[in-house]
ROMI-534010 format. One line per field, with one value per residue (C-alpha): residue in three letters; x, y, z. Coordinates in Angstrom, 3 decimals, m for minus. Layout:
% residues N
residu = ALA_...
x = X_...
y = Y_...
z = Z_...
END
This chain:
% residues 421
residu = UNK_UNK_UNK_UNK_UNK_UNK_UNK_UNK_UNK_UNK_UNK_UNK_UNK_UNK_UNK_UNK_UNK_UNK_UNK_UNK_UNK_UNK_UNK_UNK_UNK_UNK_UNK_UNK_UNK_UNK_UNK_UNK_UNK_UNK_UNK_UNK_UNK_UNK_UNK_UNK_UNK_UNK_UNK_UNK_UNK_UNK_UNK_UNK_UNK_UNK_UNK_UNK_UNK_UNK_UNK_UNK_UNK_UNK_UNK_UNK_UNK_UNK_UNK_UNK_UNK_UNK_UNK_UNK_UNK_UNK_UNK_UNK_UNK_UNK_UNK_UNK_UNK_UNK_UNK_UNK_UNK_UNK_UNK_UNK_UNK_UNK_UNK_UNK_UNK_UNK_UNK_UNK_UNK_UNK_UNK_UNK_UNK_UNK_UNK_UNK_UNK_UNK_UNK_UNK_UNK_UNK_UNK_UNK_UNK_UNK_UNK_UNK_UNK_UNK_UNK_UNK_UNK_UNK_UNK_UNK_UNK_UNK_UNK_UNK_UNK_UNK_UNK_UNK_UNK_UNK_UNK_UNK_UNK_UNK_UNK_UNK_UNK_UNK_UNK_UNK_UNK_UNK_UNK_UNK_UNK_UNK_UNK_UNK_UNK_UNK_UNK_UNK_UNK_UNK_UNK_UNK_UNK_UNK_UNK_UNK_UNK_UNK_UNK_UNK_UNK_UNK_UNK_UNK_UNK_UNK_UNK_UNK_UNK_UNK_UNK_UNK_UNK_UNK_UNK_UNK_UNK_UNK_UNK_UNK_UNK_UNK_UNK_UNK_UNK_UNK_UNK_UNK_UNK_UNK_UNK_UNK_UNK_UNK_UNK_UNK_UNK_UNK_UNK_UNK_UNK_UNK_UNK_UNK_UNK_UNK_UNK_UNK_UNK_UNK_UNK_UNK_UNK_UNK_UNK_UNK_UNK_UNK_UNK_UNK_UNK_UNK_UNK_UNK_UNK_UNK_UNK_UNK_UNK_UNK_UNK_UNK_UNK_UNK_UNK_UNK_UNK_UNK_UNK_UNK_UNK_UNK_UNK_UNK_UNK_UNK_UNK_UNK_UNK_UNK_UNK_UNK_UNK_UNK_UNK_UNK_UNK_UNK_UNK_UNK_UNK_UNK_UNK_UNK_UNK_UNK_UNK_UNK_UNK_UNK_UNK_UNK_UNK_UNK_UNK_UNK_UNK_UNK_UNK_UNK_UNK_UNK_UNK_UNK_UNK_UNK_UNK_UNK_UNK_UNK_UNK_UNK_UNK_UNK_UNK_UNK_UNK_UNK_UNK_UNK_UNK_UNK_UNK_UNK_UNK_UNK_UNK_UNK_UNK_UNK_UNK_UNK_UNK_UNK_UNK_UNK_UNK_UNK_UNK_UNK_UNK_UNK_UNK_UNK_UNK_UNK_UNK_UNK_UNK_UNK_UNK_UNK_UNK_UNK_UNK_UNK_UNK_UNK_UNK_UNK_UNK_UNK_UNK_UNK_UNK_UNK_UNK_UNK_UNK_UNK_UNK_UNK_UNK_UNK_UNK_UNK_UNK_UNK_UNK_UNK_UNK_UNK_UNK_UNK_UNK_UNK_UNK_UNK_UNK_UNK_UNK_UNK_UNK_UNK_UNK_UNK_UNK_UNK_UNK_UNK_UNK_UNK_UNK_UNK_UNK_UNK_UNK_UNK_UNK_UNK_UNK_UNK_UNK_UNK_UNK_UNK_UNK_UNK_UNK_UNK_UNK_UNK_UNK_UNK_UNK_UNK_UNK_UNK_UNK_UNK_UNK_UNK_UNK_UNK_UNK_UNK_UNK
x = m24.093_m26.046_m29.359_m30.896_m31.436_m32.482_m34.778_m36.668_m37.118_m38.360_m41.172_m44.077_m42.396_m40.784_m43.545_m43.814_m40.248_m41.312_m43.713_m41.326_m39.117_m41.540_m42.093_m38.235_m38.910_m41.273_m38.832_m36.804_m33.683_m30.855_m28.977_m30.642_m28.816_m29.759_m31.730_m33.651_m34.247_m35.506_m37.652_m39.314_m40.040_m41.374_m43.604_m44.511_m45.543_m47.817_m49.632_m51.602_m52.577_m51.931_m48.477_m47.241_m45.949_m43.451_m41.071_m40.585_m41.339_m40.525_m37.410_m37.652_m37.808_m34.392_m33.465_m34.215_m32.573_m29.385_m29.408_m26.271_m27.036_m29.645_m29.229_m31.792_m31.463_m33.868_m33.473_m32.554_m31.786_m28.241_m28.209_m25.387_m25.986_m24.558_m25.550_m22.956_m20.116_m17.482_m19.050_m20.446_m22.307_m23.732_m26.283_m27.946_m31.759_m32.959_m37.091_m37.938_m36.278_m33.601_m30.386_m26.093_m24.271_m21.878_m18.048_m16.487_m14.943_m18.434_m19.919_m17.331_m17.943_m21.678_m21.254_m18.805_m21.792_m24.221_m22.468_m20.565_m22.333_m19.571_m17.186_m14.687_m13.582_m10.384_m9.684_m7.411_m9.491_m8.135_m7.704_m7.000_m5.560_m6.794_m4.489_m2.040_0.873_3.345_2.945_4.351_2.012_m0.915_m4.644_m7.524_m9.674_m11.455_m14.295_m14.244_m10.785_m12.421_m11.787_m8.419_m6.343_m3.131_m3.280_m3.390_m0.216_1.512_0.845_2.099_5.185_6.518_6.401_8.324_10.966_11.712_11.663_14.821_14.210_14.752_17.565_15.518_13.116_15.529_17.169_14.033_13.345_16.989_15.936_12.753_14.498_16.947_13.672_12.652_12.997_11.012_12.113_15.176_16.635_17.126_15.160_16.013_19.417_21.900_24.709_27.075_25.074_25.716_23.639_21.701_24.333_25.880_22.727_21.970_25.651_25.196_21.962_23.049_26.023_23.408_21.088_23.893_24.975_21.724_21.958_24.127_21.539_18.956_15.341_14.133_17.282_16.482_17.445_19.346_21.542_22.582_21.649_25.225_26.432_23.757_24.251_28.365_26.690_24.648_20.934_19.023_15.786_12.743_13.488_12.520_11.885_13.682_16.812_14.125_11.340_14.906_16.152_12.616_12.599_15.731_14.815_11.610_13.661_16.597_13.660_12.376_15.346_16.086_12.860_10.127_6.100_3.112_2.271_6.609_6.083_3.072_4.438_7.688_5.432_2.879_6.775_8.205_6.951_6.916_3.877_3.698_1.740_m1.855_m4.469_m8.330_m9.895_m14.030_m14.914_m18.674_m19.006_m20.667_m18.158_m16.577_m17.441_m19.484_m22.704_m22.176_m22.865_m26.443_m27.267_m28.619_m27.969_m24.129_m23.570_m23.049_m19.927_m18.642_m18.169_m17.435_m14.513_m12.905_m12.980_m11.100_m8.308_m7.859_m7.216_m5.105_m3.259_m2.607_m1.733_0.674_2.331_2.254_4.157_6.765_7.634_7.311_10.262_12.240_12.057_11.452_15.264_14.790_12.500_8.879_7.197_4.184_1.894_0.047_m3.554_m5.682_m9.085_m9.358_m13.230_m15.188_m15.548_m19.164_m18.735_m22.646_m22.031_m25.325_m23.920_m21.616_m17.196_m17.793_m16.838_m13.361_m10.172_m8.259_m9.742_m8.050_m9.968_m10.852_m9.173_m6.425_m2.300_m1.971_m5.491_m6.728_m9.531_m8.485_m11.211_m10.841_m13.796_m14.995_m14.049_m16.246_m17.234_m21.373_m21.297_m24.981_m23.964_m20.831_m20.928_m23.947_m24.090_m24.794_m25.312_m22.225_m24.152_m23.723_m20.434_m18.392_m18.842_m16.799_m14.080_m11.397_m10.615_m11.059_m8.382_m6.245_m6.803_m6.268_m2.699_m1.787_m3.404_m2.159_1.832_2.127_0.330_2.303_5.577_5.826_3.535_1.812_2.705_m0.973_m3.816_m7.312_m10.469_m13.000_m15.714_m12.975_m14.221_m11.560_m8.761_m9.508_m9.998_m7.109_m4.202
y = 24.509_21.647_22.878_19.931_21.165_24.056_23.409_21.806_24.705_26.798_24.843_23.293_20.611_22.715_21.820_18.184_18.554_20.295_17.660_14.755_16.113_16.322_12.530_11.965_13.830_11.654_8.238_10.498_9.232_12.177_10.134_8.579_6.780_6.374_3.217_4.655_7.710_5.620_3.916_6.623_8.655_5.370_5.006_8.914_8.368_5.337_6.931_9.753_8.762_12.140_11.846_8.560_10.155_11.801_8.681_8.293_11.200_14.615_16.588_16.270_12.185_12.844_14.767_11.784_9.061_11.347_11.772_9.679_11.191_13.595_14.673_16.460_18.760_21.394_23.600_22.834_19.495_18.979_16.860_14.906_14.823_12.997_14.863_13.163_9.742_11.118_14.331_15.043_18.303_19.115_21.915_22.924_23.601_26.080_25.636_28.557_26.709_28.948_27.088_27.244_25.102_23.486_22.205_19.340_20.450_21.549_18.004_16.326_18.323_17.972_14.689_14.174_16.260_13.507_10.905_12.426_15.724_16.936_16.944_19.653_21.167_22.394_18.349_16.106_14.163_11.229_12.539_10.391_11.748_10.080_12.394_10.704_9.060_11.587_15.120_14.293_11.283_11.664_12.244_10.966_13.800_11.683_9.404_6.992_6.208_5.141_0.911_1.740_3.401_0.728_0.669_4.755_4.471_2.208_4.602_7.395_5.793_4.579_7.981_9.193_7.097_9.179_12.854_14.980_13.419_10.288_9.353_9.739_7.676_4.981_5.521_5.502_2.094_0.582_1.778_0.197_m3.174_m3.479_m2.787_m5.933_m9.119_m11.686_m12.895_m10.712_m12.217_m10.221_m10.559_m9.450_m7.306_m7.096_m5.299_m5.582_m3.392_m0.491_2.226_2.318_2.309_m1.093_m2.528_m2.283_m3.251_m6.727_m7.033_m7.561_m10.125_m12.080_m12.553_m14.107_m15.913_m17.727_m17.910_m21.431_m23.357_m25.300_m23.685_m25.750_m25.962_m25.220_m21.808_m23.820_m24.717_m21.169_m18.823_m18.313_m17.353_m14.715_m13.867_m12.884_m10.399_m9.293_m11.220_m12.636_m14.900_m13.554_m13.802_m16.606_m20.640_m21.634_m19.933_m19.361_m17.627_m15.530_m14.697_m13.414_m11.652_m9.751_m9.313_m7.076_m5.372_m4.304_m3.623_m1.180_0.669_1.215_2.109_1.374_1.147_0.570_m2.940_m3.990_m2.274_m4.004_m7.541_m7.065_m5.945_m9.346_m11.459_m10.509_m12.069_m8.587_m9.286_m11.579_m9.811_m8.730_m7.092_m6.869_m4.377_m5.636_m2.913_m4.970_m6.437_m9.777_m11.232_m15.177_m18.194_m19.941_m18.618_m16.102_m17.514_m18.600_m15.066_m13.860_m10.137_m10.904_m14.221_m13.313_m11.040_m13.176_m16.128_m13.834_m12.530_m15.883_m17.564_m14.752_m14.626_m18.221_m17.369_m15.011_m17.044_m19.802_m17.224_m15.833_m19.014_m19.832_m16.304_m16.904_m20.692_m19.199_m16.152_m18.939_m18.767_m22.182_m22.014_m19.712_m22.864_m22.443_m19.838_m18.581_m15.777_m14.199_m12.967_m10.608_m10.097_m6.898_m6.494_m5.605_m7.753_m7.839_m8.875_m9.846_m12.160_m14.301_m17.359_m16.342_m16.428_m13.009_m12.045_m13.617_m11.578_m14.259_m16.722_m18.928_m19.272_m22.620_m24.384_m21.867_m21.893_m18.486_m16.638_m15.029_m12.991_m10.064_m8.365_m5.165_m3.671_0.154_1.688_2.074_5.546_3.987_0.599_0.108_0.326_m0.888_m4.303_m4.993_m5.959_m2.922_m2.359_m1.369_1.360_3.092_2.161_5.259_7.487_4.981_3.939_7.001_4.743_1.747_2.607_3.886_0.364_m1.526_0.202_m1.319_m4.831_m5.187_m3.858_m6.858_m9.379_m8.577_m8.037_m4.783_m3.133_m5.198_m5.028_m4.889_m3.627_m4.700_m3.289_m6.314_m3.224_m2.924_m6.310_m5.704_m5.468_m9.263_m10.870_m9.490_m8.754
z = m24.309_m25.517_m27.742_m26.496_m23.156_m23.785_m26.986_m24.219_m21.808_m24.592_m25.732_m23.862_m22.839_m20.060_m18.171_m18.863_m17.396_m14.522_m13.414_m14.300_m11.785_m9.573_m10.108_m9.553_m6.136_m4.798_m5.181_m2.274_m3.987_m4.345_m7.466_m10.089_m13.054_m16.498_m16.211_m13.063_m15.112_m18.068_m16.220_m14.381_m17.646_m19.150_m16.226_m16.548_m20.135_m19.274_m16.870_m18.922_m22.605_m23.703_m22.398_m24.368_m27.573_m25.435_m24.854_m28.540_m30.487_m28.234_m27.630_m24.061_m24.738_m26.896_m23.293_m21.054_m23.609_m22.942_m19.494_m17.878_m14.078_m12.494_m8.819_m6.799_m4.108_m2.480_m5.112_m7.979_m10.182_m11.570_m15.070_m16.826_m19.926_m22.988_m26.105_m28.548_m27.915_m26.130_m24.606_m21.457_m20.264_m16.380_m16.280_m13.017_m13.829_m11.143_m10.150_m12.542_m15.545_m15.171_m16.363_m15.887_m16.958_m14.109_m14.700_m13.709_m9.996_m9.382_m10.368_m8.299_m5.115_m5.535_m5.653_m2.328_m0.295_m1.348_0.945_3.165_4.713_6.243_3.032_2.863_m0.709_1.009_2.242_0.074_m2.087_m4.390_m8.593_m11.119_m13.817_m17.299_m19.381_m22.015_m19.944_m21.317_m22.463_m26.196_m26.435_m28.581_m27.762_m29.502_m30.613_m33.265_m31.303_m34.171_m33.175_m29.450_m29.474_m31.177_m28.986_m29.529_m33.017_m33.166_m30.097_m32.994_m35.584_m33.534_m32.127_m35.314_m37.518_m34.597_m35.437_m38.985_m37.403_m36.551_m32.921_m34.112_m31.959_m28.731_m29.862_m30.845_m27.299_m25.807_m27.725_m25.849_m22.743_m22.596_m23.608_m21.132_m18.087_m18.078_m15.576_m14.299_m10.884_m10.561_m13.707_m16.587_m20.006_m23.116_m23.163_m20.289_m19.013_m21.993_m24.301_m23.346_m25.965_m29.020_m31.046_m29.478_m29.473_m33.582_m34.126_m32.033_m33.288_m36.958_m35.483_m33.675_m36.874_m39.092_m35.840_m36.200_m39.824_m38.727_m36.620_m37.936_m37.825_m34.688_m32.931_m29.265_m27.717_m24.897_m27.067_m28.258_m25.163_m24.115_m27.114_m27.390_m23.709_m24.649_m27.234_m24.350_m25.432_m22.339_m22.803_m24.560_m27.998_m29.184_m27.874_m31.715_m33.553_m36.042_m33.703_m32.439_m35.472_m36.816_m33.339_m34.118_m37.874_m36.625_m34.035_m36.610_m39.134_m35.989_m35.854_m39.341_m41.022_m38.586_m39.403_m37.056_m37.996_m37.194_m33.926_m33.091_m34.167_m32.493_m29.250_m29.291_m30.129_m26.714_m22.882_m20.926_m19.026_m16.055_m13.347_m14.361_m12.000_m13.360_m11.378_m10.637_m7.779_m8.164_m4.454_m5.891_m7.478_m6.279_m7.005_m3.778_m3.824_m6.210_m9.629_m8.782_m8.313_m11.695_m11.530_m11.268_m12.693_m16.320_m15.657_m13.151_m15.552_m18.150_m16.426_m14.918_m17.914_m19.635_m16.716_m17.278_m20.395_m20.075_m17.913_m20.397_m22.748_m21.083_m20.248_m23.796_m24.902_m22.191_m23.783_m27.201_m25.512_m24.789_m20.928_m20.025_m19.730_m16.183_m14.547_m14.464_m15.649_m13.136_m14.243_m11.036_m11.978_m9.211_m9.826_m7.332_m6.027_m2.531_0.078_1.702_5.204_4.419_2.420_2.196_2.135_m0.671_m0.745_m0.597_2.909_2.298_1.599_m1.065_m2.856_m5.304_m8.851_m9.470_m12.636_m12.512_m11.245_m9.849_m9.600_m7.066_m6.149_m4.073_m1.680_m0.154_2.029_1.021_4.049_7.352_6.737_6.025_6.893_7.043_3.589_2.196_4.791_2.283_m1.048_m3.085_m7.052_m9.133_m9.826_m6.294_m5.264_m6.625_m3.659_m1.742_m4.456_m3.213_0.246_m1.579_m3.902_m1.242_0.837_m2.178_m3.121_0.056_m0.394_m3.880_m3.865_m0.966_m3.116_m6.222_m4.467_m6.489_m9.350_m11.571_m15.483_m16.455_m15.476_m16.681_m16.290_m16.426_m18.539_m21.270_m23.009_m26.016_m23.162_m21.744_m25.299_m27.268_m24.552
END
């Protein structure tokens, strides 16, 4: 249990708690966030002189800075509190200051019986699970490692390739080579490479195949030679972008490090369908971007999926597909659709993004279990309750967009995500 917490119920301050709940009471608001919460203390602070030293020198100011969530109910108070990056605590604070600390099923259900009074634990509720994809991949334990989650994946990946398992890993490495198409057509390896071991033997073959060509001799003018060694598009645009290609790949599988994984990874086009979740109602283009409270991430987030899309395009002419026809990247921007829109897009379904090929904004409504509520706009903030049928209806909406799963998915929060990918 967090000392913070409690430092504060055993000291005076416990009742400068006490009465700042009491505050939070009268606002007749069940959920508050951390800027609500901020704001109320401020404004509890400003109202008695004696009380201002509290928002900036006082344990139970330390309390309030930390506070992600409170929730009130006729009894008690329920508090989410962030003592440290990376942690999270819930504590339920009874009306005599008595206080239990709360786990996570417990904050969930709480949280289902604020909007919808008739929840049921025993019902099927959505669960995400955040855990590592597989049970032998790493988890970061260190939170100064948070930001560098690929670069720690490399790291991990790569020393795996010099253990006694090494052989999986290097299997695992041919499997995930021969996965990939775009269109139906194959990329990468085909058919006639049958294992790991086939696939380093043709791979040194290949390399002093393209020892012969010129360095900017065109990969149209090599690709079915490759392709009878069992090499489909994706390699390289040049026979010296494809032999490089192959250099890093045969470098993988013979003594592998993090920084030759991750340069053979960026060398390869693997990535053609991208979705960039933005559950935020207000988000288009008519109407929208004159609205100052949603304007900034709205740009912010077009221009980078126009980016992206470029990018993208650029990777797959770099890979050498130009050979398959045109290369199109699709691009979703999944959000809410506000049937009030206030003169905004945002009471459409699709809407193309302007200055873009192929991207779209995708709507989906939140559901008709409130909607006094969700057919209005309504701050990021407060739109979790309803995200469990809006993921549900947007499963549905998306895999007949896509024709399929997409090979990326964004969220528009992670800002690293949309600059570097």
């Amino acid at each position: 249990m967090s000392n913070l917490i409690q430092n504060v119920i055993d000291s005076r301050e416990k009742n400068h708690l006490r009465t700042f709940i009491d505050l939070l009471r009268q606002f007749q608001k069940p959920y508050l966030l951390r800027n609500d919460i901020l704001i109320a203390f401020y404004k509890y602070c400003d109202i008695n002189e004696d009380n201002k030293d509290l928002y900036s020198d006082s344990e139970l100011g330390q309390l309030v800075y930390s506070t992600q969530e409170i929730i009130l109910d006729r009894e008690s108070v329920y508090l989410v509190i962030r003592p440290k990056v990376a942690t999270q605590e819930a504590y339920r604070l009874l009306d005599d200051m008595t206080l239990e600390l709360i786990n996570t099923q417990e904050l969930l259900n709480l949280r289902d019986k604020l909007v919808d009074s008739n929840y049921s634990q025993d019902e099927e509720v959505l669960k995400i699970d955040f855990q590592p994809f597989y049970d032998s991949s790493p988890s970061l334990r260190d939170a100064k490692k948070i930001g560098n989650g690929v670069d720690s994946l490399n790291r991990y990946l790569s020393s795996k390739l010099f253990d006694d398992n090494c052989g999986t890993w290097q299997e695992a490495l041919f499997n995930f080579l021969k996965l990939h198409k775009y269109n139906n057509r194959q990329l990468l390896i085909n058919e006639r490479i049958k294992n790991k071991s086939q696939l380093s033997e043709k791979l040194k073959r290949v390399i002093d195949l393209l020892d012969k060509y010129p360095a900017h001799t065109s990969f149209e003018n090599f690709r079915f030679e490759l392709r009878s060694f069992g090499f489909e598009p994706g390699w390289g645009n040049t026979a010296q972008r494809a032999k490089e290609t192959f250099l890093l790949l045969d470098q993988l599988i013979d003594s592998a490090d993090r920084e030759i994984l991750d340069r053979f990874m960026s060398r390869i086009p693997l990535i053609f369908k991208v979705l960039v979740t933005s559950p935020h109602g207000w988000f288009g283009q008519e109407g929208v971007l004159e609205r100052t409270d949603t304007s900034g991430q709205v740009v912010y987030v077009l221009d980078r999926v126009k980016e992206l899309e470029k990018q993208i395009e650029e990777n797959a002419k770099l890979g050498g597909l130009d050979v398959l026809g045109a290369i199109e990247p699709k691009i979703i921007v999944l959000t809410g659709l506000i049937p009030s829109g206030e003169d905004t897009s945002c009471n459409g379904r699709l809407e193309k993004i302007y200055g873009s090929k192929n991207c779209w904004i995708l709507r989906v409504p939140f559901g008709e279990s409130q909607p006094e509520i969700t057919q209005n706009w309504i701050s990021r903030f407060e739109i979790y309750p309803y995200l469990e049928s809006f993921a549900t209806d947007s499963q549905r909406e998306l895999l007949a967009e896509f024709a399929g799963k997409p090979d990326l998915i964004i969220s528009n929060s992670t800002e690293d995500a949309l600059v570097k990918t």
